[in-house]
N, C-alpha and C positions, 0 to 999 in steps of 0.2 A: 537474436539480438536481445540486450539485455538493458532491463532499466532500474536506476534506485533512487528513491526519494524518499528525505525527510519529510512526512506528511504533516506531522505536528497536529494530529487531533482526526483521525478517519471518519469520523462520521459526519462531521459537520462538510466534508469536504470531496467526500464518495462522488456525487454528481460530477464536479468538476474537474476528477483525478479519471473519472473513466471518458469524458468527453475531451481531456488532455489525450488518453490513448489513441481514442480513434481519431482525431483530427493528426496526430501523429503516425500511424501508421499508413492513413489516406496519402498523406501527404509526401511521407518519405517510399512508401511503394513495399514498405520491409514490415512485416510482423515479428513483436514482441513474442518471445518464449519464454522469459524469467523478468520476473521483476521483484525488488527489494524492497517494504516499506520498512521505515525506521520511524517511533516515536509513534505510532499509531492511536493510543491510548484508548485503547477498549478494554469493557473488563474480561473476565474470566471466561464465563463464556461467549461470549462474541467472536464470529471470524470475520475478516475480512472479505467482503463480498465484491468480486471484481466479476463483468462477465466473460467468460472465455481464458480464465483463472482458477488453480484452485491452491490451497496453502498445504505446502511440503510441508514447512518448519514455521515454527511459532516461537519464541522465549520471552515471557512476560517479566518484567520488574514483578518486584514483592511488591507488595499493595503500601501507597505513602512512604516511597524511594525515592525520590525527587532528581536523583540522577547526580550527574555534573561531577567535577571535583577530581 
């Protein structure tokens, strides 16, 4: 099973995106294997720290790309 979410800012939001998983996987009975974050906004080096996770692929924006458009 697969999940993706615009997180719109990872760090501030880690706790409650990995307390979204397990209340989700308790509940639906099914464990996650892949999941997609979009908009993360960490710098360079920083990963994504999920646990029971680990990051295939990364592509960061250039620094001060503001996106859109």
């Amino acid at each position: 099973m697969a999940m993706t979410l615009n997180i719109d800012g990872f760090r501030s939001k880690r706790e409650d995106f990995v307390n979204m998983i397990e209340r989700f996987e308790a509940r639906s009975g099914r464990k996650l294997s892949v999941i997609g974050l979009c908009e993360t906004k960490l710098g360079d080096a920083e990963a994504p720290d999920v646990p029971g996770f680990r990051v295939v692929a990364r592509r960061d924006r250039a620094a001060n790309d503001g996106g859109g458009g």
